[in-house]
PyMOL Python script that loads the backbone (N, CA, C, O; Angstrom):
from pymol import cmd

cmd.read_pdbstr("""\
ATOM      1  N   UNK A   1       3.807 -12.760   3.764  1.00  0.00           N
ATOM      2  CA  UNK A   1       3.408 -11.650   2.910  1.00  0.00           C
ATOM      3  C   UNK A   1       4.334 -10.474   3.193  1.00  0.00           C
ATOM      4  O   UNK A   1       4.285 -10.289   4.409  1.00  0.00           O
ATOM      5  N   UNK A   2       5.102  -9.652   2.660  1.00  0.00           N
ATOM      6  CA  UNK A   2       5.478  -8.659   2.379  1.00  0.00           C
ATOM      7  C   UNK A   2       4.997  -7.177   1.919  1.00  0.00           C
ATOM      8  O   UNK A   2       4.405  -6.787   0.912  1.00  0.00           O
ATOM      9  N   UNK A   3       5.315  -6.748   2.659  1.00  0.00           N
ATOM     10  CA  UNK A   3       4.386  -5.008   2.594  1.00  0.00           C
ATOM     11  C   UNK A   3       5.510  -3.811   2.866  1.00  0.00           C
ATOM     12  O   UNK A   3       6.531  -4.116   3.483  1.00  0.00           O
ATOM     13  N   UNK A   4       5.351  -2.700   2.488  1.00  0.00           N
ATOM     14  CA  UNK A   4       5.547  -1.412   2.207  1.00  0.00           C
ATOM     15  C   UNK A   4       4.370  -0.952   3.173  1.00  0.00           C
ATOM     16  O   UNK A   4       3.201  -1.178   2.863  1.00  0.00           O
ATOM     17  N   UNK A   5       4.713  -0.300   4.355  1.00  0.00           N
ATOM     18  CA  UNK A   5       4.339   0.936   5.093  1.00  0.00           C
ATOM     19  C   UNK A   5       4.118   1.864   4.772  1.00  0.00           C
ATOM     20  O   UNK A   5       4.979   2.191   3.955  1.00  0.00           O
ATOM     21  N   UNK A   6       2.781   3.284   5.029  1.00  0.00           N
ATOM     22  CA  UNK A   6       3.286   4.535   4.573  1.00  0.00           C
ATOM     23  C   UNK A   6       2.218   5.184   5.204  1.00  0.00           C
ATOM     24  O   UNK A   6       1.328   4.536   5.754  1.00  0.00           O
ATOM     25  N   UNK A   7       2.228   6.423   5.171  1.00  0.00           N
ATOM     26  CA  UNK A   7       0.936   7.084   5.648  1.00  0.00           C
ATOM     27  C   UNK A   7      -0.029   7.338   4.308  1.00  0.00           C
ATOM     28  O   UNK A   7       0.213   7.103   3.124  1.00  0.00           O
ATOM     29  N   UNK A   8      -1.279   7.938   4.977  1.00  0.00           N
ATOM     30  CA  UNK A   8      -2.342   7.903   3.641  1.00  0.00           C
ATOM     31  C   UNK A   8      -1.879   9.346   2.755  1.00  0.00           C
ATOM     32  O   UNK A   8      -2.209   9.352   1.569  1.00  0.00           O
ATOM     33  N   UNK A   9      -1.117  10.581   3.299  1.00  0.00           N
ATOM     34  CA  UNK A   9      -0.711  11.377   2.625  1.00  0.00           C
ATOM     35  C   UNK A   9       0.013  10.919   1.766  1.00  0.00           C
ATOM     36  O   UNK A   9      -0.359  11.447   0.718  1.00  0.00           O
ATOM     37  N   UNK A  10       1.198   9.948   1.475  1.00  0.00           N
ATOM     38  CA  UNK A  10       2.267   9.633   0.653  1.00  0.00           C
ATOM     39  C   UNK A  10       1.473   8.598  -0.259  1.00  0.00           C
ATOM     40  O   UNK A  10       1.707   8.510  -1.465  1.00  0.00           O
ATOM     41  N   UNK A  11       0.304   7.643   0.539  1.00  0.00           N
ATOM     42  CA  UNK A  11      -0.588   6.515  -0.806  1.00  0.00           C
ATOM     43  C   UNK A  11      -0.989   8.009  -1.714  1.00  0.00           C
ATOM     44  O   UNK A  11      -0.473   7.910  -2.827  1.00  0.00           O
ATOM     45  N   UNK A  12      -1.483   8.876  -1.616  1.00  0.00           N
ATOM     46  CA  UNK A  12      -2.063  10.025  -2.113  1.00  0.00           C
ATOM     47  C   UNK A  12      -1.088  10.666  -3.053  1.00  0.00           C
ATOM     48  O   UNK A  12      -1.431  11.665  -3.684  1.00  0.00           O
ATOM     49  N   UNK A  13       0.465   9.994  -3.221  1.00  0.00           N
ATOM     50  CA  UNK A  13       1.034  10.489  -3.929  1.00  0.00           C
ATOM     51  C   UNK A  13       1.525  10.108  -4.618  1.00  0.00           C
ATOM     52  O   UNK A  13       2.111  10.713  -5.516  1.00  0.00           O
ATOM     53  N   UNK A  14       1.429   8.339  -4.352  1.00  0.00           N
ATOM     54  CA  UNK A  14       2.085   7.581  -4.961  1.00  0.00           C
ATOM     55  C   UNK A  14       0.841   7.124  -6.015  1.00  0.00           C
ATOM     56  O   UNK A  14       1.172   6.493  -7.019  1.00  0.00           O
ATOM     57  N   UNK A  15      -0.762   7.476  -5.766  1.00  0.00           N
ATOM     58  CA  UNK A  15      -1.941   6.461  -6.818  1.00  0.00           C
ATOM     59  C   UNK A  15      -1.393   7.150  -8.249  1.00  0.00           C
ATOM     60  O   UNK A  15      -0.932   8.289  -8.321  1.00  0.00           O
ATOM     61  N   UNK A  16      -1.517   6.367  -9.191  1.00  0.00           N
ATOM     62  CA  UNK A  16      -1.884   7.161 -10.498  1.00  0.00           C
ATOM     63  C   UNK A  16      -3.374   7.243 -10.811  1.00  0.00           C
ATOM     64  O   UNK A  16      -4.282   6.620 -10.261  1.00  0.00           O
ATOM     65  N   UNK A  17      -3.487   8.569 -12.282  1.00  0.00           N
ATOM     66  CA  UNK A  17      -5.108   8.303 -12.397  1.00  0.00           C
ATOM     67  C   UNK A  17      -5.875   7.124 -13.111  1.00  0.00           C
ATOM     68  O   UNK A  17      -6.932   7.523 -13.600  1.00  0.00           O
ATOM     69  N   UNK A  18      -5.647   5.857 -13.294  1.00  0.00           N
ATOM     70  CA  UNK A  18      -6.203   5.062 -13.346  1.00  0.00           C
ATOM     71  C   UNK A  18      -6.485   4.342 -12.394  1.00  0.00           C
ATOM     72  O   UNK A  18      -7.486   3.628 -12.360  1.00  0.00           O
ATOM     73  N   UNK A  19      -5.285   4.476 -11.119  1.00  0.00           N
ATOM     74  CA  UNK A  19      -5.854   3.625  -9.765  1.00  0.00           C
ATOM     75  C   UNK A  19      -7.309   4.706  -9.303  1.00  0.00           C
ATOM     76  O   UNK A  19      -8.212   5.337  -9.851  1.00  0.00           O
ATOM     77  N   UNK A  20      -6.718   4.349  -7.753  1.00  0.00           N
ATOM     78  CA  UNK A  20      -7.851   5.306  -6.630  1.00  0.00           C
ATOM     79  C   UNK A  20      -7.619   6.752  -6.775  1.00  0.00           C
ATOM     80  O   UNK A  20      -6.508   7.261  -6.627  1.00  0.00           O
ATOM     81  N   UNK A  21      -8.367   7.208  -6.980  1.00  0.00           N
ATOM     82  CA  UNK A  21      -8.834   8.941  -6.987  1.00  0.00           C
ATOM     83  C   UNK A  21      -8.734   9.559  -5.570  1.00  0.00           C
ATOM     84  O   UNK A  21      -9.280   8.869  -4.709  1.00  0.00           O
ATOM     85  N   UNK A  22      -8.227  10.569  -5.189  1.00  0.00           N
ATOM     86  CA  UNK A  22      -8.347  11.206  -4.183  1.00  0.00           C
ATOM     87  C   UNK A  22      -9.879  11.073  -3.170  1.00  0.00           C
ATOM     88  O   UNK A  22     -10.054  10.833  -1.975  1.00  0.00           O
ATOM     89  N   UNK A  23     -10.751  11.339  -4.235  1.00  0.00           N
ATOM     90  CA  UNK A  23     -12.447  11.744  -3.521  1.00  0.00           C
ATOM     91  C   UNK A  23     -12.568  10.260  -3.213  1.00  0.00           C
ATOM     92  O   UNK A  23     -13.423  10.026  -2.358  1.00  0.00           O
ATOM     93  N   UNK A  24     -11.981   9.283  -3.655  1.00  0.00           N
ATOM     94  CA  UNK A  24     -12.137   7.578  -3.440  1.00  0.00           C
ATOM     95  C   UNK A  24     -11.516   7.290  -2.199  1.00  0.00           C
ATOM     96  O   UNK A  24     -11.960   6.441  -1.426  1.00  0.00           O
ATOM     97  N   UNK A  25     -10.500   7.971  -1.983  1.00  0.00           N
ATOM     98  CA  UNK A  25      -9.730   7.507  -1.172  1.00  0.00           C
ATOM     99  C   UNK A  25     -10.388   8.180   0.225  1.00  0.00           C
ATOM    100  O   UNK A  25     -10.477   7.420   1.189  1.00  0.00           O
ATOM    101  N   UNK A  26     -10.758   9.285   0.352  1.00  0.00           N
ATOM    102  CA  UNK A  26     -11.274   9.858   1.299  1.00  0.00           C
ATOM    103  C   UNK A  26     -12.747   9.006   1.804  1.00  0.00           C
ATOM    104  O   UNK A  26     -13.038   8.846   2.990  1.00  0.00           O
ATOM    105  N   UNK A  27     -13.636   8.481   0.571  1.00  0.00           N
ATOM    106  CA  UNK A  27     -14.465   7.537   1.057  1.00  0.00           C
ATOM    107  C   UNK A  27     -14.479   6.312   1.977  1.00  0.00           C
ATOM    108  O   UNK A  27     -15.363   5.736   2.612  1.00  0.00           O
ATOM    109  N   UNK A  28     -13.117   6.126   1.803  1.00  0.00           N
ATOM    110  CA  UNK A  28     -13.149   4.864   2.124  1.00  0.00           C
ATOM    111  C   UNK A  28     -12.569   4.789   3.002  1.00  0.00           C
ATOM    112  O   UNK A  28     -11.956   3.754   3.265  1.00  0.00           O
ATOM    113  N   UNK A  29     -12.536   6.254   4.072  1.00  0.00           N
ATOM    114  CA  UNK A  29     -11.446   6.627   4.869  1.00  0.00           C
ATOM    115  C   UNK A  29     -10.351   7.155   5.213  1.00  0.00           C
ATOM    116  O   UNK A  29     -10.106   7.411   6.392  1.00  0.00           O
ATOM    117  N   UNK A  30      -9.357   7.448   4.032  1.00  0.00           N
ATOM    118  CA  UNK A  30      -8.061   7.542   3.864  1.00  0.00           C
ATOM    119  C   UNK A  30      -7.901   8.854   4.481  1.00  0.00           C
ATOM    120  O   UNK A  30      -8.753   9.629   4.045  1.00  0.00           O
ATOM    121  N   UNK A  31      -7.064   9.423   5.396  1.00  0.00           N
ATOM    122  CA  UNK A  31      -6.667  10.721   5.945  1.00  0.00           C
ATOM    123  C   UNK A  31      -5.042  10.559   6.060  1.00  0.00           C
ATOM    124  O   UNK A  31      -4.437   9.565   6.458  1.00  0.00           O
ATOM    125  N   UNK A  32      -4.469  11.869   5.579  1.00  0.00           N
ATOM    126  CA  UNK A  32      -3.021  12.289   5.707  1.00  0.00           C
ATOM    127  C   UNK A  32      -2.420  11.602   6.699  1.00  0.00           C
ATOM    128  O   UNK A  32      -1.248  11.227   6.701  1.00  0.00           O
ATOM    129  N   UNK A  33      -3.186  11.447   7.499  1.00  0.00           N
ATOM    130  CA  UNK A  33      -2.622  10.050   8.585  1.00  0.00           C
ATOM    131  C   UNK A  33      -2.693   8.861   9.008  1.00  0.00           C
ATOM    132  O   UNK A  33      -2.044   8.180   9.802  1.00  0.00           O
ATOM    133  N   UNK A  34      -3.766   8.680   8.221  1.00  0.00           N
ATOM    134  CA  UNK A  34      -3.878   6.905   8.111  1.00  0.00           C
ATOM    135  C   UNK A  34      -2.915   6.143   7.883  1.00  0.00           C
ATOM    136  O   UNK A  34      -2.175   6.383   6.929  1.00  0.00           O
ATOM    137  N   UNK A  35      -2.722   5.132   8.645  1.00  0.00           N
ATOM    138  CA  UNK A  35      -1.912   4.006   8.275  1.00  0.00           C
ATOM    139  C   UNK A  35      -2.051   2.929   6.956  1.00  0.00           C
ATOM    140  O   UNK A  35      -2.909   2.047   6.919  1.00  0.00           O
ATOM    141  N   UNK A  36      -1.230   3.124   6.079  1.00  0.00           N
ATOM    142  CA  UNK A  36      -1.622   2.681   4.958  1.00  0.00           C
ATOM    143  C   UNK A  36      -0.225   1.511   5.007  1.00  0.00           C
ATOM    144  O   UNK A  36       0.724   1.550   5.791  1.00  0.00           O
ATOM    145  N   UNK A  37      -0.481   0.493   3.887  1.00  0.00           N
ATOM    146  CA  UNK A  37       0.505  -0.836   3.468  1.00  0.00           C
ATOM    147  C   UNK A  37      -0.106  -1.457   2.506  1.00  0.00           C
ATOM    148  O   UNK A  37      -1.199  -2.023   2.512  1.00  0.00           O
ATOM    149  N   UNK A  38       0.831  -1.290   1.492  1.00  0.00           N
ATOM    150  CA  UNK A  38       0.798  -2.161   0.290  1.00  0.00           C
ATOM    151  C   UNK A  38       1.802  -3.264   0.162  1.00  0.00           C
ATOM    152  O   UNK A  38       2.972  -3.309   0.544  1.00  0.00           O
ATOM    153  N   UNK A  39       0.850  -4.402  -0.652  1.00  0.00           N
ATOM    154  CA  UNK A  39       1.698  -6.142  -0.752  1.00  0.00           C
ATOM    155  C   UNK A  39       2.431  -5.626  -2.095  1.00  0.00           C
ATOM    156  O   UNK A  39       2.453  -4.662  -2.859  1.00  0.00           O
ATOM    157  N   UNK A  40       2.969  -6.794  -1.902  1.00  0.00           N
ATOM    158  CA  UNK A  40       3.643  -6.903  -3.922  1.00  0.00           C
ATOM    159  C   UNK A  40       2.715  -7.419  -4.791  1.00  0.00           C
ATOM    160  O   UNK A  40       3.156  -7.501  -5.938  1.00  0.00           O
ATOM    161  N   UNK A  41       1.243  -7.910  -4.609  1.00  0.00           N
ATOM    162  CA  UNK A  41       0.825  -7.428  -5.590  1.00  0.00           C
ATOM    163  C   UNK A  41      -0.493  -6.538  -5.359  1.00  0.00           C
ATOM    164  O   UNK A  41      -1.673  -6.795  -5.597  1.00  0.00           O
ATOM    165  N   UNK A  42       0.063  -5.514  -4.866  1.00  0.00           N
ATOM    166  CA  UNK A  42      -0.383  -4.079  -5.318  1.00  0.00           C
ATOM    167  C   UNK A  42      -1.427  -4.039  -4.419  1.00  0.00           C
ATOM    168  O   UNK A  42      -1.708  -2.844  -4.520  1.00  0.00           O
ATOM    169  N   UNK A  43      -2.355  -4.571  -3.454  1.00  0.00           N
ATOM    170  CA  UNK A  43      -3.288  -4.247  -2.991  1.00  0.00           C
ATOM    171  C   UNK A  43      -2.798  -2.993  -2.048  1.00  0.00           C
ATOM    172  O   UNK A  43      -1.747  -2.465  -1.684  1.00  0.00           O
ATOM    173  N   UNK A  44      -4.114  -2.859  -1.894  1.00  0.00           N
ATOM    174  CA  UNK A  44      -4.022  -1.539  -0.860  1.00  0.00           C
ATOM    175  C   UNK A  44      -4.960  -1.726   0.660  1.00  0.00           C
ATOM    176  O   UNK A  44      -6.165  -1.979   0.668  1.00  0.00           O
ATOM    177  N   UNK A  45      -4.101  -1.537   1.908  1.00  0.00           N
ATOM    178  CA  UNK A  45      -4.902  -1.923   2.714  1.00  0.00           C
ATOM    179  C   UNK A  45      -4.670  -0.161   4.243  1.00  0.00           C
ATOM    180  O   UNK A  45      -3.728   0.616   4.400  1.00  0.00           O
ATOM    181  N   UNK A  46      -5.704  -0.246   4.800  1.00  0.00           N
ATOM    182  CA  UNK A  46      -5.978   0.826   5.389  1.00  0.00           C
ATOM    183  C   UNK A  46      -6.546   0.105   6.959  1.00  0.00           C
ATOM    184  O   UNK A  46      -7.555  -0.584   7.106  1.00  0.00           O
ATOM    185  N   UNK A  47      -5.194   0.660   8.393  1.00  0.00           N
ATOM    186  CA  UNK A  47      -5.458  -0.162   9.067  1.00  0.00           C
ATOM    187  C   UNK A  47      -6.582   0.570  10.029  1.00  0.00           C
ATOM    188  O   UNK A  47      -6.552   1.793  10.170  1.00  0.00           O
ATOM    189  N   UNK A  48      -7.781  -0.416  10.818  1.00  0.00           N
ATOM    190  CA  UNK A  48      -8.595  -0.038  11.525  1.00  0.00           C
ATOM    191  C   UNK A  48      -8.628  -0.604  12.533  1.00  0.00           C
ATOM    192  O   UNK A  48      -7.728  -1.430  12.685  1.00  0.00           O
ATOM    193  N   UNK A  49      -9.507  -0.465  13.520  1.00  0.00           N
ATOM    194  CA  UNK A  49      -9.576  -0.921  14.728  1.00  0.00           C
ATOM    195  C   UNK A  49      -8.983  -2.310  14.966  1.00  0.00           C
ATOM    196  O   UNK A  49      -9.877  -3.125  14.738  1.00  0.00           O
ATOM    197  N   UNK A  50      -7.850  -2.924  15.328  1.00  0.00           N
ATOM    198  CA  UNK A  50      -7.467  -4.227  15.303  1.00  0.00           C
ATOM    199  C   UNK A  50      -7.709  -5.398  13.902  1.00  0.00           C
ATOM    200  O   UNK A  50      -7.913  -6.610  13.978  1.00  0.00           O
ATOM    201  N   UNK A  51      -7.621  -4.704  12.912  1.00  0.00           N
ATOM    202  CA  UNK A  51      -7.778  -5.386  11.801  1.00  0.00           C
ATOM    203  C   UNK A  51      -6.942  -4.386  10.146  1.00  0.00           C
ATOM    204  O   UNK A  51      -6.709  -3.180  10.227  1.00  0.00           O
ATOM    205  N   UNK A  52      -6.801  -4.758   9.548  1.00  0.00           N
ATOM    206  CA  UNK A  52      -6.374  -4.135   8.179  1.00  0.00           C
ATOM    207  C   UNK A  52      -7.638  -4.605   7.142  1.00  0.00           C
ATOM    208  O   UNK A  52      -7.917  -5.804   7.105  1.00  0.00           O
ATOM    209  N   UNK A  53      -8.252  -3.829   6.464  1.00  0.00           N
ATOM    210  CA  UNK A  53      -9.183  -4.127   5.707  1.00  0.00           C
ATOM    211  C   UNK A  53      -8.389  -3.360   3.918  1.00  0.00           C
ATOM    212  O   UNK A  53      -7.741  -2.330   3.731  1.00  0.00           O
ATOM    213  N   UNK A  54      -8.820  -4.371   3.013  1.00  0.00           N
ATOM    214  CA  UNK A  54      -8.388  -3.930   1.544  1.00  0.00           C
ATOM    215  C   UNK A  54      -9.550  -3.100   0.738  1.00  0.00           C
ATOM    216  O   UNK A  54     -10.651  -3.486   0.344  1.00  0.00           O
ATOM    217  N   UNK A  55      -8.804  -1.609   0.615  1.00  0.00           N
ATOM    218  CA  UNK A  55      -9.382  -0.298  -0.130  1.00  0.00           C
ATOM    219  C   UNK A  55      -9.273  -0.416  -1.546  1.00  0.00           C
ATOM    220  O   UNK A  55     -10.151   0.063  -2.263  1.00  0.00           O
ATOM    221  N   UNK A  56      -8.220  -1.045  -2.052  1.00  0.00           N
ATOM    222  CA  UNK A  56      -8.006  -0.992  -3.375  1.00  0.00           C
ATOM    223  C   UNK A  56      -6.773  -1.750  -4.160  1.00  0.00           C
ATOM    224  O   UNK A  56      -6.377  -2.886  -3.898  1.00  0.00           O
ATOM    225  N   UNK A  57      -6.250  -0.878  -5.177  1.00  0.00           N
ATOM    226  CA  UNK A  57      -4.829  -1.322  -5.032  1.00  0.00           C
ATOM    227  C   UNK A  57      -4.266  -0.563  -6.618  1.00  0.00           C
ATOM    228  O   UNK A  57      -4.933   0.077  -7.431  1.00  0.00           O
ATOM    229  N   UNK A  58      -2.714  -0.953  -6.647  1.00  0.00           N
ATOM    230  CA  UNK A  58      -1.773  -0.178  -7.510  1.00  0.00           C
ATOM    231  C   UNK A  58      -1.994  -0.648  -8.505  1.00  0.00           C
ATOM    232  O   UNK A  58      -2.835  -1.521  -8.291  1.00  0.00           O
ATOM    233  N   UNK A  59      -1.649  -0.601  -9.955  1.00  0.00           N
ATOM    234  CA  UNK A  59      -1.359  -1.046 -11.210  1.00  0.00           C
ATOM    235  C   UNK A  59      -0.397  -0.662 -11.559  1.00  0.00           C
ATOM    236  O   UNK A  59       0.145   0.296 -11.009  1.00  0.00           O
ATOM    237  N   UNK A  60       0.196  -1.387 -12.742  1.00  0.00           N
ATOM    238  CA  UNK A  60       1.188  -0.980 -13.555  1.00  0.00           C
ATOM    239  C   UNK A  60       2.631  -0.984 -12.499  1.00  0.00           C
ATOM    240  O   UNK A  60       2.721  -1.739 -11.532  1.00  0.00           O
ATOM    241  N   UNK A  61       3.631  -0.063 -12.872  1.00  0.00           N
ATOM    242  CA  UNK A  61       4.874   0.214 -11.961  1.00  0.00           C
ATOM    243  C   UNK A  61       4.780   0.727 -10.794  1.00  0.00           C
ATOM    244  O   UNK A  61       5.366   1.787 -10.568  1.00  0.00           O
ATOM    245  N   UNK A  62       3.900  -0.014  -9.634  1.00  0.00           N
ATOM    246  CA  UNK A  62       3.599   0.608  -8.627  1.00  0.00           C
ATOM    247  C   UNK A  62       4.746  -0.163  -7.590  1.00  0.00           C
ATOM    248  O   UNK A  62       4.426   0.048  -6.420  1.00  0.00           O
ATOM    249  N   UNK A  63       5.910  -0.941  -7.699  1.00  0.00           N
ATOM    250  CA  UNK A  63       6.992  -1.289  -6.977  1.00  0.00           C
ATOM    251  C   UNK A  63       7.792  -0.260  -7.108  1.00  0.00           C
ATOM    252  O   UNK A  63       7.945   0.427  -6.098  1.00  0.00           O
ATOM    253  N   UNK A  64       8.460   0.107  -8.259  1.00  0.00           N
ATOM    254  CA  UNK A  64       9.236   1.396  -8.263  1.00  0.00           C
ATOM    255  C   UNK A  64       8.335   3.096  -7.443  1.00  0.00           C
ATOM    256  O   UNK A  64       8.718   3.907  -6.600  1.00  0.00           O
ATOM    257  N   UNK A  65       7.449   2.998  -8.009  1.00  0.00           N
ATOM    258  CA  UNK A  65       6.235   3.950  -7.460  1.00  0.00           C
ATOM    259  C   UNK A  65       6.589   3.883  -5.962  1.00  0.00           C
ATOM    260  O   UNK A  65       7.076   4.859  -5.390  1.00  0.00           O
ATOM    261  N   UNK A  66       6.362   2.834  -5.397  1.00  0.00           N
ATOM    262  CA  UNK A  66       6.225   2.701  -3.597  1.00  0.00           C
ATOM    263  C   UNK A  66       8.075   3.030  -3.088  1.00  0.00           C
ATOM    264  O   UNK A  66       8.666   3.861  -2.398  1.00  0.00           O
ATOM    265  N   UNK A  67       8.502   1.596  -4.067  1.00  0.00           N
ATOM    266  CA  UNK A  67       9.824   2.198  -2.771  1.00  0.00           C
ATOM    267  C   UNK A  67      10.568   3.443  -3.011  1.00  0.00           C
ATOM    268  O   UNK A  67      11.188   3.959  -2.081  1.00  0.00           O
ATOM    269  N   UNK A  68      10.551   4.154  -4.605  1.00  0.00           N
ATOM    270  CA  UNK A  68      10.838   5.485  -4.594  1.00  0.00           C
ATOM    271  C   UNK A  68      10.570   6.509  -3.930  1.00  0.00           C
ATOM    272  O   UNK A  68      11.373   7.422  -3.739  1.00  0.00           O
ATOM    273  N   UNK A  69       8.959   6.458  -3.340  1.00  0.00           N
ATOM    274  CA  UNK A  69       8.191   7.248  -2.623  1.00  0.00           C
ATOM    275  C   UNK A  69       8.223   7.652  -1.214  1.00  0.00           C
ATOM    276  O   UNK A  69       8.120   8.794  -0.765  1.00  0.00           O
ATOM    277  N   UNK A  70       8.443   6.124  -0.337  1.00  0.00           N
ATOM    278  CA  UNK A  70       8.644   5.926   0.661  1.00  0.00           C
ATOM    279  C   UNK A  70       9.799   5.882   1.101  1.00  0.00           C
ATOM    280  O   UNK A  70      10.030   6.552   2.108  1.00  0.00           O
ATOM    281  N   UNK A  71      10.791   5.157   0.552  1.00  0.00           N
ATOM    282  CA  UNK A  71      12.435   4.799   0.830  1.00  0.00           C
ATOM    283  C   UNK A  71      12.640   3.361   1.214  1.00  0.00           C
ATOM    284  O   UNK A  71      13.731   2.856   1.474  1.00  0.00           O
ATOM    285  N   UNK A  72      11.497   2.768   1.222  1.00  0.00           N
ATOM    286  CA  UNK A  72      11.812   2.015   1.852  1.00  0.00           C
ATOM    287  C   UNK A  72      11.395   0.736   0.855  1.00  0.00           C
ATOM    288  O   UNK A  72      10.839   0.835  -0.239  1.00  0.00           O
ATOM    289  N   UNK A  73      11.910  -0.769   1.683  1.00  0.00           N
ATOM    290  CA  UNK A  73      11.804  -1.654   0.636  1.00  0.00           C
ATOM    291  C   UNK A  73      10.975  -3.037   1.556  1.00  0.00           C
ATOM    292  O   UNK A  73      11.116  -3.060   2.778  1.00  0.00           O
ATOM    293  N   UNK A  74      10.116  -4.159   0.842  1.00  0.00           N
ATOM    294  CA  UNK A  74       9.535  -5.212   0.798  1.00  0.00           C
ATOM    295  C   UNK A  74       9.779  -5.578   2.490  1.00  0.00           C
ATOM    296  O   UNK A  74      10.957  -5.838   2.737  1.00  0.00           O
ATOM    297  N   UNK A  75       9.267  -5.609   3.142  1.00  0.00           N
ATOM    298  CA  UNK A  75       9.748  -6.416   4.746  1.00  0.00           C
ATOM    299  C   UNK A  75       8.492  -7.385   4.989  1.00  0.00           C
ATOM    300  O   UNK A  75       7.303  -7.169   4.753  1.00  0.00           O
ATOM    301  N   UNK A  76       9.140  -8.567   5.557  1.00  0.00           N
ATOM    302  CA  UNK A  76       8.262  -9.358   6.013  1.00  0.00           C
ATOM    303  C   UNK A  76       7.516  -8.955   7.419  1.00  0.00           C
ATOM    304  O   UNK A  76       6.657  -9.696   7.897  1.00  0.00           O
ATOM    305  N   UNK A  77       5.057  -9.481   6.726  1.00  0.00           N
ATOM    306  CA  UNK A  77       4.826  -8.457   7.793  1.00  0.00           C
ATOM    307  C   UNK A  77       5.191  -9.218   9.010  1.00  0.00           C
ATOM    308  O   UNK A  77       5.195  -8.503  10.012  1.00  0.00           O
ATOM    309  N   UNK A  78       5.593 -10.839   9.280  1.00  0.00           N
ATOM    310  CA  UNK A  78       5.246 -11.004  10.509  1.00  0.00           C
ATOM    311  C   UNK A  78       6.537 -11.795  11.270  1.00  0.00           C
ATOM    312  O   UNK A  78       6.432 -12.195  12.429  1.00  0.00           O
ATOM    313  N   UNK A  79       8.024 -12.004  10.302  1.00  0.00           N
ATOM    314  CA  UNK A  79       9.079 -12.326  10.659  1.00  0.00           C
ATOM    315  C   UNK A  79       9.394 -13.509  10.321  1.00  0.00           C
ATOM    316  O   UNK A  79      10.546 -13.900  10.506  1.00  0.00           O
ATOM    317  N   UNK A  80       8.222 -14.505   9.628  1.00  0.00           N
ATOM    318  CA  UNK A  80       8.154 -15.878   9.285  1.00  0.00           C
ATOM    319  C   UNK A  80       8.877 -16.112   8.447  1.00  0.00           C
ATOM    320  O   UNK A  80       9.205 -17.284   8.263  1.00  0.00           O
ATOM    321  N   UNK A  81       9.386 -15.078   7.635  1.00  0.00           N
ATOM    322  CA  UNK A  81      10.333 -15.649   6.438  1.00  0.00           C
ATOM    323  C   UNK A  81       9.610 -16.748   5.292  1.00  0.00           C
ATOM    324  O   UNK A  81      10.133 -17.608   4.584  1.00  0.00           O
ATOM    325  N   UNK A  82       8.361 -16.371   5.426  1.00  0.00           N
ATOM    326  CA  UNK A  82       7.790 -17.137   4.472  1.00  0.00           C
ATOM    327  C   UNK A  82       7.513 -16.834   3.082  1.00  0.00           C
ATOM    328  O   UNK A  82       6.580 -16.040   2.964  1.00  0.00           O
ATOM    329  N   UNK A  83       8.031 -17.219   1.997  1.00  0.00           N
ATOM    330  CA  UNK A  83       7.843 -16.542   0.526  1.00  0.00           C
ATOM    331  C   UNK A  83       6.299 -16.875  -0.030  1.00  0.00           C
ATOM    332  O   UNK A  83       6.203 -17.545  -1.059  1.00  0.00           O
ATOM    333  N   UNK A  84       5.274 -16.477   0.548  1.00  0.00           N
ATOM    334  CA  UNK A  84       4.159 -16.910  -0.162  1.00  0.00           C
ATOM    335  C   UNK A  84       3.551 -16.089  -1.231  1.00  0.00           C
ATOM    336  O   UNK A  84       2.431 -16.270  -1.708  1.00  0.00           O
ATOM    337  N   UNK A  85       4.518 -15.034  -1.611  1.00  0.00           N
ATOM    338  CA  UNK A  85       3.774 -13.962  -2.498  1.00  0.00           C
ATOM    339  C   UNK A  85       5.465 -13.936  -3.642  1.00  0.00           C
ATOM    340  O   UNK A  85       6.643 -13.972  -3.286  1.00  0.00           O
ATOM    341  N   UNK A  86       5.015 -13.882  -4.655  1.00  0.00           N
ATOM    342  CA  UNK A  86       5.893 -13.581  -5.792  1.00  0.00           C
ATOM    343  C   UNK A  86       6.380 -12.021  -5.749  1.00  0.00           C
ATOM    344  O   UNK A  86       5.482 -11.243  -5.425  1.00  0.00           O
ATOM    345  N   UNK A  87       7.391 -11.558  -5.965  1.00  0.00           N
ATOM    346  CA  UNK A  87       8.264 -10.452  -6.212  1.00  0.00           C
ATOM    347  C   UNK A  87       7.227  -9.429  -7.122  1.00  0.00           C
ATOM    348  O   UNK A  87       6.426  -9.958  -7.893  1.00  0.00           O
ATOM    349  N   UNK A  88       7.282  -7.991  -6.994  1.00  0.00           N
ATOM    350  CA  UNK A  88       7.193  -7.132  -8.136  1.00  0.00           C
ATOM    351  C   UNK A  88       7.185  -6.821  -8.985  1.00  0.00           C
ATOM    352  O   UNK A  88       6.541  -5.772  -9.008  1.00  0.00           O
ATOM    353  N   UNK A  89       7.740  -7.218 -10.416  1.00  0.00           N
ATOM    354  CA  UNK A  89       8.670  -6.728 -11.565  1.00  0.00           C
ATOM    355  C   UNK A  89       7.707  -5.930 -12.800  1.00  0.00           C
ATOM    356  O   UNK A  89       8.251  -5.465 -13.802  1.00  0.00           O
TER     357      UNK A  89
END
""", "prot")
cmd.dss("prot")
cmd.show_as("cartoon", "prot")
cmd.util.cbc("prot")
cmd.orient("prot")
C-alpha cells in the first residue's frame, strides 16, 4: 500500500467541501498535529496509539490535491515493493 504523510493542519487544507468538514475532522480527533496519511484511493487515516484507524477520505482530484500540498509523492508504507493498490488518476 502506498501513502502520502502529512500533519492534520495540511489534511485541513487539502479536504474540499464535499469531503470532511473541519468540525468533522476535529470529532474524530484531528489536531494541527496529528499524524495524518492518505492511500491512493483516497482514504484517510489518523494515527493512534500503535494502530492507524480510517476517518474518512478524499474525492475527486485528491492525488494532485495531496502531492501539491505536501511535496511529496506515493512511498511504499512498508518497503515490500508490493503493487497491491492501483495508481491515482
Amino acid at each position: 500500500m502506498h501513502f502520502i504523510e502529512m500533519s492534520g493542519k495540511t489534511l485541513k487544507r487539502i479536504v474540499s467541501e464535499d469531503e470532511l468538514q473541519a468540525f468533522e475532522l476535529g470529532e474524530v480527533g484531528v489536531t494541527n498535529e496529528s499524524m495524518i496519511r492518505v492511500n491512493r484511493q483516497g482514504d484517510i487515516e489518523i494515527r493512534r496509539h500503535g494502530t492507524w484507524d480510517v476517518i474518512g477520505g478524499l474525492l475527486g482530484d485528491f492525488d494532485h490535491r495531496v502531492r501539491r500540498e505536501t511535496g511529496l509523492d506515493w512511498a511504499d508504507c512498508c518497503g515490500c515493493g508490493q503493487e497491491d493498490d492501483a495508481p491515482a488518476r
